[in-house]
N, C-alpha and C positions, 0 to 999 in steps of 0.2 A: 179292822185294817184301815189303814190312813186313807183318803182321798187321792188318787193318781193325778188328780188335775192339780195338786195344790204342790207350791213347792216345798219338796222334801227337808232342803236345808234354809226354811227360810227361818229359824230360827242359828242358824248355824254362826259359833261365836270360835274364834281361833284363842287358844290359850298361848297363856305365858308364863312364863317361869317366874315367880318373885322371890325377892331374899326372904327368909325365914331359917328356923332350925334345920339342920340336917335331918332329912328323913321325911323331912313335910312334905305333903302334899302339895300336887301343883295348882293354883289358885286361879280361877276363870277369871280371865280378863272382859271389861264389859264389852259390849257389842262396838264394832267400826262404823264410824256413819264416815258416807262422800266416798271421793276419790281417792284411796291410801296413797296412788303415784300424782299426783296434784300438785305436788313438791321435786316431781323428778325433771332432772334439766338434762338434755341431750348434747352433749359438748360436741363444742365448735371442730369441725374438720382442721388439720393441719393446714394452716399455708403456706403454699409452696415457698421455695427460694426467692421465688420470681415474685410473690405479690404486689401488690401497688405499680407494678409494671407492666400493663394491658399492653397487648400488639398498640402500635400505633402506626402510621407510615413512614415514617422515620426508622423505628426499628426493622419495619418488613422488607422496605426496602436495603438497609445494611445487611442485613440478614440476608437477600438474592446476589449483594454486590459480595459478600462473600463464600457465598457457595462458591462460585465459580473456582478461583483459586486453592479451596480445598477439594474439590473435587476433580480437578485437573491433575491435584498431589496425590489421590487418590488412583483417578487411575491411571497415571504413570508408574507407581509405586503398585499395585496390582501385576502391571505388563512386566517393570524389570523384574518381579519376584519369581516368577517363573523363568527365568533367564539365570536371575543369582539368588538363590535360597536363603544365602543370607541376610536380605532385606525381609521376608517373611513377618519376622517380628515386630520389625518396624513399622511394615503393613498395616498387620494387625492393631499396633495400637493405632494407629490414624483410623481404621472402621470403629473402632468404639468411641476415639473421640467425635469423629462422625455421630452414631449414636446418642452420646452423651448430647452433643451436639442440639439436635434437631428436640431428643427429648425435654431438653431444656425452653427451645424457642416453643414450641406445642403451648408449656405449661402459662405460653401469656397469652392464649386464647379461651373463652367461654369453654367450658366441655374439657380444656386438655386437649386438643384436637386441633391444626392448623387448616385451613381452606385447601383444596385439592389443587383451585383455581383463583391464585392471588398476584391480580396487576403490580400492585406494587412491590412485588416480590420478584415478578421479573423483569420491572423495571430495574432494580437493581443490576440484574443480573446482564441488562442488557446495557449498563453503565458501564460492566466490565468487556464484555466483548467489542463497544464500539469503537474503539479507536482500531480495531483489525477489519469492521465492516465500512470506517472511514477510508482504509486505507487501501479498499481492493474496493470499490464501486462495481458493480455490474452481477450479472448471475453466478459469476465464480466467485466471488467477496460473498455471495448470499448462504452458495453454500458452505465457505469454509466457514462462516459465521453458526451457522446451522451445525456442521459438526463439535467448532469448539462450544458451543452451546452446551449441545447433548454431552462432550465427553467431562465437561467441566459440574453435570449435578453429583453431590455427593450421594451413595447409596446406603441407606442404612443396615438392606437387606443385602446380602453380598453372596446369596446365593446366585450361580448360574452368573456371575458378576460380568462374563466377558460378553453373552448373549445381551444382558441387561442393557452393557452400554453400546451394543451395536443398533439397538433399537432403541435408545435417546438419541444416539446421534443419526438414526432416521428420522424419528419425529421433530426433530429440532430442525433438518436438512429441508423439511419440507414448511414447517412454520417460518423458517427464514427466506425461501423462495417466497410463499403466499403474502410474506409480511412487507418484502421490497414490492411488490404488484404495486398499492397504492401511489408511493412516490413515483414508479413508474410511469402509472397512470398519469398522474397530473403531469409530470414531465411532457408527459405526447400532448396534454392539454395544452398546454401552456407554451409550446413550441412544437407542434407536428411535425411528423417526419418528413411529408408534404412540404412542411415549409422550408425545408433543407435540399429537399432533390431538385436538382439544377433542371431534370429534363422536365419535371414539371410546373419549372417557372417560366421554361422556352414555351410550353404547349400555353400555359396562360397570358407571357407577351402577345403569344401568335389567336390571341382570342380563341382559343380552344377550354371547353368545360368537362374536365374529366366527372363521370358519374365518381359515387363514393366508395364503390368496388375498386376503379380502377386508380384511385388515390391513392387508398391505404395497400394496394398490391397484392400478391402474395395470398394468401390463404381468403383475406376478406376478396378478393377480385374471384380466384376459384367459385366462391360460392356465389357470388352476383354471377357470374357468366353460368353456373346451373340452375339459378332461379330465373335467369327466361326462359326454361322451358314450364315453370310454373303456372297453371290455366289463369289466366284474367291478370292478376297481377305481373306475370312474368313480360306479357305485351308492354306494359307501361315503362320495365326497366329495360326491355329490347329497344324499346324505341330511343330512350335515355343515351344509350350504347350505343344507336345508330347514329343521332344528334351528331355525337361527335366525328364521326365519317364526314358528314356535312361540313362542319367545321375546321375539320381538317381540312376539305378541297378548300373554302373561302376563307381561311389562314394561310394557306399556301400559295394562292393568290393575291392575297392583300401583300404576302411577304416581297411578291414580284413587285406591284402596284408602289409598294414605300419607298422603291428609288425613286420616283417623279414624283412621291408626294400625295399620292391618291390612296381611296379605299373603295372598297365595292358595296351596293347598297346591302342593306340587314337579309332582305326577302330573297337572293340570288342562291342558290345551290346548285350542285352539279353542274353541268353542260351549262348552262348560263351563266354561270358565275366565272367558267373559264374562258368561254366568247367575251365575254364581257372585260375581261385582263385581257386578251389580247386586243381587241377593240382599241385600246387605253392606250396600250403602250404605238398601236401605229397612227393613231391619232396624233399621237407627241412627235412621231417619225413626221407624220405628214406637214405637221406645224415647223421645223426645222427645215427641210429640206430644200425649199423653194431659197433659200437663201446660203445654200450650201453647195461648193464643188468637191465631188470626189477624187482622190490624184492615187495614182499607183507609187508605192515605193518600195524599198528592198526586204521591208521589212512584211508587205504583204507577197511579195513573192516569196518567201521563206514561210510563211504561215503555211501558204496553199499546199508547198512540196511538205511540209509536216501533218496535213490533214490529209493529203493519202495517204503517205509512206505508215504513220501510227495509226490505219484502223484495218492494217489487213487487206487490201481487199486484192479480191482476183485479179486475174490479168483484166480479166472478162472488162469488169468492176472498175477495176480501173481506166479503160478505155473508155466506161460509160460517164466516168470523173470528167475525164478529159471535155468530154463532147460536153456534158452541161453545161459545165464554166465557159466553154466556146458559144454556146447559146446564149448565157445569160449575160456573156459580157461581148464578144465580139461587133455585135449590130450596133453597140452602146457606146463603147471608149472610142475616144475618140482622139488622136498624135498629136500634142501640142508640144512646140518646142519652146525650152525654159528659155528664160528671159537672159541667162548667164550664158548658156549656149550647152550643147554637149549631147547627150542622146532627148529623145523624143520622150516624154512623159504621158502617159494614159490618162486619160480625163473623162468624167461625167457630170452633165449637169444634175442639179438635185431628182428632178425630173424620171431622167436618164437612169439613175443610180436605183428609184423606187424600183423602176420596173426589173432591175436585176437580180436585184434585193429577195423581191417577191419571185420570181423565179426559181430562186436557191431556196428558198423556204421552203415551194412550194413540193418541188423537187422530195427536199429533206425528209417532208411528213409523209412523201409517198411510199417512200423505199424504209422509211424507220418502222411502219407500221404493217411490213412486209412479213410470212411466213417466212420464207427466207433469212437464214443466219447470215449469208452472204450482203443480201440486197440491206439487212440494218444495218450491217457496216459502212455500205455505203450513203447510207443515209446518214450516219454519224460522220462519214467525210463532210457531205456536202452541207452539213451542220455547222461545223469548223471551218466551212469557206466561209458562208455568211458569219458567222465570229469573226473570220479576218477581213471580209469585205466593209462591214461595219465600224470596226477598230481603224478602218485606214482613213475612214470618213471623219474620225473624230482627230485623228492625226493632221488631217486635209486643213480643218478648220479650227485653229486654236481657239478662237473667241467665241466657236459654240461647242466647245470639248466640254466645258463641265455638264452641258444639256443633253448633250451628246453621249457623253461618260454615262451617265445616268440611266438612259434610253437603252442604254445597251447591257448596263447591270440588271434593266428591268426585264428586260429579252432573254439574256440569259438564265435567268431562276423560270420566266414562263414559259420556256424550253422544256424544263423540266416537267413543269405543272401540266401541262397539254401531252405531254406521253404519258403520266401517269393515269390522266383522264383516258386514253386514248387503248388503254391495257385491258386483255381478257380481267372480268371480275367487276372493272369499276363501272358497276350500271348505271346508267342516266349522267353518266361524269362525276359519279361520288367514288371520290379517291379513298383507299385505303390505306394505312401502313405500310402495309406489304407492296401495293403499286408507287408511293412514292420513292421505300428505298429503293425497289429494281429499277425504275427513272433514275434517280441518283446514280447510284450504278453503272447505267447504261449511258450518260451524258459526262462518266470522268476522263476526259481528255489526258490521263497522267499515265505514265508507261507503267505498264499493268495493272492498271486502276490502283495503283500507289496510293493515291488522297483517299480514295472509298478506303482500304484497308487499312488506313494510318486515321480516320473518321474526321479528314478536313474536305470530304468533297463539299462543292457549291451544294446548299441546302442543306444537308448531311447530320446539322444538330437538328433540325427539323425532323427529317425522315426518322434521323435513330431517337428521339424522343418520341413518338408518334408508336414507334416500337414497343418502345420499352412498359408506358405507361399502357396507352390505347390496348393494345395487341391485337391480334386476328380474335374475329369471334368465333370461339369454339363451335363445331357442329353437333349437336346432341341429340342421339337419337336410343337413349336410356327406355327400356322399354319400361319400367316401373311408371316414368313419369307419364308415356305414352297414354299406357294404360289410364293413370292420374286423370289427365288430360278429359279421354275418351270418357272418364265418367263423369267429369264435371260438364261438358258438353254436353252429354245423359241427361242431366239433372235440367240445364237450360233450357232441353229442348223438352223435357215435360214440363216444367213452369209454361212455355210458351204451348203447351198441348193441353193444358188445362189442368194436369195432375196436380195433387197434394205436393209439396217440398217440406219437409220440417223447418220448422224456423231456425232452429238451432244450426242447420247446414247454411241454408241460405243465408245467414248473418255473417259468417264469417267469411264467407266466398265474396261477398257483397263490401263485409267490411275492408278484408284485406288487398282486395279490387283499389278501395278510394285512395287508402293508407296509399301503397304503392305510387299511385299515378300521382298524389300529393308530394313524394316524398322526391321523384324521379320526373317532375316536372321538371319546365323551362329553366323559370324564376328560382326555383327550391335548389337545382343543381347548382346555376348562376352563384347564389348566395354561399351557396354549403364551399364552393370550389374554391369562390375569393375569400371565406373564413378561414378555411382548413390551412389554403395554400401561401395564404400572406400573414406575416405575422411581425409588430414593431422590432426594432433594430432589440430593445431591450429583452425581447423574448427568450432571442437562444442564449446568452449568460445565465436568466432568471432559470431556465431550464436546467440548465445544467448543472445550477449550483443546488434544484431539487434532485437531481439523478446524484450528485454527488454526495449530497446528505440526507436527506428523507429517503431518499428508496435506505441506504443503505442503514440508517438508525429506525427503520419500519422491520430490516428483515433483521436484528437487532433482538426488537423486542419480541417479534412474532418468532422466533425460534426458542427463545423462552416460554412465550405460549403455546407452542407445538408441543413441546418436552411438557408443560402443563397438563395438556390437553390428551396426552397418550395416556395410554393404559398403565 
């Protein structure tokens, strides 16, 4: 028996047939040496129609710029065919030239196979939709750009074809939202909304520094006003918030202060800041009056009969009118007869006129600041005498009226500013929004407070900007944060008790502590307020012309990448 280890056929010779006689024998061919397929060649692949024509950017892009309009023909031609049946066919051919289509554009990529995800392909596509995202700018341009997006890819699968394009022209609806953001974005950059809102260019005339909550308004203001109840760092944005209370009292004094010309020093807040304005302005009175005579005329006897008869008051009330203006003017005027002749004229020396002056003032603050609905009535009479008492003095004396004039503009806004100060809430004399419009308010001399509710009363842009931006600070008494609170205090009070703290806790409590107070400082508000809130003359065009064309050729393109990007 042979050897099993050895090869069986290693003698093994394949025959062949050779010419010879019929009948012969078939004749062993000698033995093959090498490789008998050594000579076999494996032929070239067919190439495509398309060869020497790789994708390039040029083609991929013509290739997005025309989907769009075959697939808008597409699914129109879909919609009416179930409406008239006999478009069907017509249909039909348009999904295989579709087909044919796309099979075609494939065959000039690597593989046969086009990218899921190709920029220059909806570049194109976003060639074709923007002149409709030019021409409708804003969130509703975004999305109709987003559905003709979606409804313009052609489908080569045309199964479930109505679902298909209801979900292109969602993901397209939503890439053309996400894709205007950008241009958006820089638009606010580049001109803030800030820099547009009037009431916030009154609050920064009036040296007031809104924090950056109550800038941007709205949703960002919502969440600054509940991150002071945030432990550590929420103190630093309260304070921020409160800053401006402060600034609002000595803005609305200095507002008084600018008719003569003056301003209050940097260090004054509350209660002193508003001593301090009035101070000011009877100083200017004191300076004047030694050289000034008071004279009654018809036009201050008409004043007086209009400061009762318009604030209401009782009989009571007004008997007690009466008697005032007898007190503070009777012991004083004094009958002189006019040079021309005819009735007797009322007179006070400068003197003379202080201490009436002061009388009526003093009077005014007593009764304004009254429980009594009755008695501020009459304190807003005897408000309106001194209005007309003073008015008659600038009358009196033509060559110190413009001094005069002035003194009395200044009087009138610190009218205001001193009942504000003077209202349940404003602690230590830090005015609020809310106390200066109800001053405003309570100081409109106009038949039914007309000017307040037409928003021309004295101060009135003041007060309703102070509103609008500032606002009341929420009271928050969120028990989660509570909670929050009480265990970050926990934590404090065992660091100072000697326990362990993880560093990991303590970093961030620590870090977010600085971050804040850094951010919601003096100097950091200052800067951020005059960035945000000023902005050169060329900004709002420059803006505009990005919101009019980057937002809208960003949701352009990105609603082509939405439609990329879906499933």
């Amino acid at each position: 028996m042979a050897d099993q280890n050895t090869n069986p056929y290693g003698t093994f010779q394949i025959p062949t047939i050779t010419s010879g006689a019929s009948g012969a024998l078939p004749q062993v061919a000698p033995p093959i040496e090498g490789n008998p397929f050594s000579d076999f060649a494996i032929p070239e692949q067919q190439l495509s129609p398309l060869a020497g024509q790789e994708a390039t950017f040029q083609s991929r892009f013509a290739h997005g710029f025309g989907n769009m309009p075959v697939g808008l023909a597409q699914t129109a031609l879909h919609a009416a065919s179930t409406v008239a049946p006999s478009l069907q066919q017509t249909s039909d051919k348009l999904d295989q030239y579709v087909k044919d289509r796309e099979a075609q554009y494939e065959k000039t990529f690597p593989g046969g196979q086009a990218p899921a995800f190709d920029p220059a392909s909806a570049a194109g596509g976003a060639a074709f939709v923007a002149p409709l995202s030019l021409a409708a700018p804003g969130l509703a341009g975004e999305i109709g750009t987003g559905v003709a997006s979606g409804l313009g890819q052609p489908e080569s699968n045309t199964q479930n074809f109505g679902i298909r394009k209801a979900v292109d022209a969602a993901e397209g609806t939503l890439g053309g939202v996400v894709g205007g953001m950008p241009g958006r974005a820089a638009a606010r950059v580049i001109s803030p909304e800030a820099s547009l809102n009037p009431q916030i260019q009154t609050l920064m005339q009036a040296g007031i520094r809104p924090t950056p909550g109550q800038l941007a308004g709205g949703f960002a203001n919502d969440i600054e006003q509940l991150a002071t109840s945030a432990p550590f760092a929420g103190r630093a944005i309260n304070a921020a918030r409160g800053n401006t209370y402060d600034q609002l009292t000595v803005g609305a004094a200095n507002r008084a202060l600018s008719h003569i010309g003056q301003t209050l020093p940097a260090d004054l807040t509350g209660r002193g800041a508003v001593t301090e304005m009035g101070n000011r302005i009877s100083d200017g009175y004191n300076a004047v009056l030694p050289h000034v005579i008071w004279q009654s005329d018809p036009h201050f006897a008409t004043g007086i009969q209009i400061a009762q008869q318009s604030n209401h008051l009782t009989p009571e009330n007004s008997a007690q009118f009466q008697q005032i203006m007898r007190d503070a003017l009777g012991p004083r005027v004094q009958a002189v007869m006019p040079p021309s002749g005819g009735a007797p004229i009322a007179t006070m020396n400068g003197q003379l006129y202080k201490e009436a002056d002061s009388i009526l003032g003093r009077q005014a603050s007593n009764y304004s600041s009254s429980n009594d609905a009755n008695d501020r009535n009459l304190g807003r009479a005897l408000q309106d005498a001194q209005t007309e008492l003073r008015s008659a003095l600038s009358r009196s004396n033509p060559q110190y009226a413009p001094q005069i004039n002035n003194l009395n503009a200044a009087w009138a806004d610190a009218i205001r500013v001193e009942r504000a100060a003077g209202m349940q809430g404003a602690t230590g004399g830090r005015i609020s929004p809310a106390n200066l419009s109800s001053a405003v308010k309570a100081t409109d001399n106009s038949v039914r407070d007309r000017a307040f509710a037409r928003g021309t009363a004295r101060m009135q842009d003041l007060s309703d900007a102070a509103k609008g931006v500032l606002g009341p600070t929420i009271p928050n008494s969120a028990t989660a944060e509570r909670l929050m609170t009480s265990d970050v205090l926990g934590g404090a009070g065992a660091v100072l008790a000697g326990e362990h703290v993880p560093l990991h806790v303590l970093l961030p409590i620590l870090g977010g502590t600085g971050a804040a107070g850094a951010a919601y400082s003096r100097p950091s508000i200052s800067a951020l307020a005059h960035a945000i809130a000023t902005r050169p003359a060329a900004a709002v065009p420059a803006a505009s012309l990005v919101r009019r064309t980057a937002s809208p050729l960003g949701a352009a393109f990105g609603a082509q990448l939405g439609y990329q990007a879906g499933p």
